[in-house]
C-alpha positions in Angstrom: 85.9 117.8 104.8 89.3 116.6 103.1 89.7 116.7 99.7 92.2 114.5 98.1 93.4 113.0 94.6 91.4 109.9 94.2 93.5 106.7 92.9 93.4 103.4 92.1 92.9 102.3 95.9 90.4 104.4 96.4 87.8 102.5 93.5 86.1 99.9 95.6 84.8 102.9 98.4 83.9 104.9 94.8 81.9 102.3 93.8 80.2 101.3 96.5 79.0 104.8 96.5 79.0 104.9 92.7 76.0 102.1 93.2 74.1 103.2 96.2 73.4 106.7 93.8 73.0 105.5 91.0 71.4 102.2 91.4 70.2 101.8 87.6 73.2 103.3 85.6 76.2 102.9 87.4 79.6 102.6 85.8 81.8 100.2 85.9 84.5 99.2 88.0 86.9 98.9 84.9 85.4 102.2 83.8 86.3 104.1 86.9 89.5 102.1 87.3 90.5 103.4 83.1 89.2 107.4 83.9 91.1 107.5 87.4 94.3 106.2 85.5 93.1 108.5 82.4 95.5 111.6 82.2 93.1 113.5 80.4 90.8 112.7 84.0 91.5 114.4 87.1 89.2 112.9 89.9 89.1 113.8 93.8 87.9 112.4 96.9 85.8 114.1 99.5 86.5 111.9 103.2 85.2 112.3 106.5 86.7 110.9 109.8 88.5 108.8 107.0 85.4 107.4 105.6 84.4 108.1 101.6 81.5 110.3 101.4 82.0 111.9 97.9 83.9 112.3 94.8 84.2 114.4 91.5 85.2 113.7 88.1 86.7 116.4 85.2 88.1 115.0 81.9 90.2 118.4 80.4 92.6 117.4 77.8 95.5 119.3 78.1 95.7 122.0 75.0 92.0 122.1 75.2 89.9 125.0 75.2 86.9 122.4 76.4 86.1 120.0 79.2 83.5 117.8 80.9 82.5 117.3 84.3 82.1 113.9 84.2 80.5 113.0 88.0 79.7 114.7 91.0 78.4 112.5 93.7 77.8 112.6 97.5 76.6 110.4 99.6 73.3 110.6 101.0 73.9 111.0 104.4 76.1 114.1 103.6 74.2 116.2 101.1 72.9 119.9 101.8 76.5 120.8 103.7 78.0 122.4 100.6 80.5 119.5 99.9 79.2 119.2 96.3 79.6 123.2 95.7 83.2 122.1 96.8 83.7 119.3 94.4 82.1 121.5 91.8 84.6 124.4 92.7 87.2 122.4 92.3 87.2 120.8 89.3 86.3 124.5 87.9 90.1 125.7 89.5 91.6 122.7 87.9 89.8 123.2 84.6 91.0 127.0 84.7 94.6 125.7 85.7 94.4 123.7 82.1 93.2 126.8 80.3 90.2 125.5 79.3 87.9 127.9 78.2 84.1 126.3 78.5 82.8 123.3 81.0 80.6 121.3 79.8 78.4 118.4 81.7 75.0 116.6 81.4 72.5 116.3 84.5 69.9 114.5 84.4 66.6 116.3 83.9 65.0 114.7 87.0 67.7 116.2 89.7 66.8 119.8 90.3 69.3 119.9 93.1 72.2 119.1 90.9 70.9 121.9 88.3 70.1 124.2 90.6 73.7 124.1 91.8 75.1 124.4 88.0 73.1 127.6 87.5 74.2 129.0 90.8 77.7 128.6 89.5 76.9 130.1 86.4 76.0 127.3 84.2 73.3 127.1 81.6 71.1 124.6 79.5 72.1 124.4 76.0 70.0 121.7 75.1 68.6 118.0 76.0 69.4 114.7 75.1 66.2 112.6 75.2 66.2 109.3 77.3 70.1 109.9 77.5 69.9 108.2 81.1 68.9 104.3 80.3 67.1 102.3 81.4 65.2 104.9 83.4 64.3 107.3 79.7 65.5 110.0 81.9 66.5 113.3 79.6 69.8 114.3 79.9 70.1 118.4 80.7 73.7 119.4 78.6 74.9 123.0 80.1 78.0 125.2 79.8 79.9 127.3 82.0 82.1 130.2 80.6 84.8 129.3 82.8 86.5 132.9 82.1 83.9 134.4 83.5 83.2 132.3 86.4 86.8 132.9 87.1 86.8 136.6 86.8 83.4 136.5 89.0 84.5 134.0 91.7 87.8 137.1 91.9 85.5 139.4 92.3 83.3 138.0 95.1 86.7 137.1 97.1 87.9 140.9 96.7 84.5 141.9 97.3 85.1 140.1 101.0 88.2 140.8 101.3 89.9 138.3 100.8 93.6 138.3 98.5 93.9 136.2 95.6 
């Protein structure tokens, strides 16, 4: 696993996977293309044997005390190895480098794998967005992490093994 800052040359192998995910509601190219140019974005890419097999998006305005996950995605034939935990981790240490103080994102209500990993990490529903996901009418789950208190918890798990931080 090799995570990297994703840029402009890396949009075509995003997409491809962008589309093979999300068949109905994928972005755009020219979307992905503006929020990996975006510095309010901060996006990464997740390669094996220098092949694409996930990225992560954040958008954290710098100042802010708020941010938004804005993707997570893996490809198929690499899910259940922890790599999204990874992405998910860190775009959290990114989002605490910016100060933010809450994460926001929205999953869709059909994915229980996806929320189930938010709510490991300490996320929690604070509301729905009906038929958010178009053209599927697929709720939208909104949640928020106290990203304080993930941080002070994920110190406390790494002194608790004994690890320095």
């Amino acid at each position: 696993m090799t995570l990297r800052a994703a840029g402009p040359a890396d949009v075509e192998a995003i997409m491809a996977l962008e589309r093979a995910s999300f068949p109905t509601d994928a972005w755009s190219d020219a979307m992905m293309r503006e929020e990996i140019a975006s510095p309010h974005g901060w996006y990464i890419v997740d390669e094996e044997a220098g092949r694409l097999v996930g990225y992560a998006g954040l958008r954290a305005v710098r100042g802010a005390q708020d941010a938004d996950v804005q993707t997570i995605t893996i490809a198929e034939s690499a899910r259940g190895r922890g790599r999204g935990r990874t992405l998910l981790r860190a775009l959290l240490a990114e989002a605490a480098d910016r100060r933010v103080h809450d994460v926001f994102l929205e999953v869709r209500a059909d994915n229980p794998v996806a929320q189930a990993l938010y709510v490991s990490e300490g996320f929690l529903e604070i509301g729905r967005r009906p038929r958010y996901y178009q053209p599927d009418d697929v709720d939208a789950v909104v949640m928020k992490l106290d990203l304080r208190g993930w941080a002070a918890r994920d110190a406390a798990s790494a002194d608790d093994a004994g690890v320095c931080t």
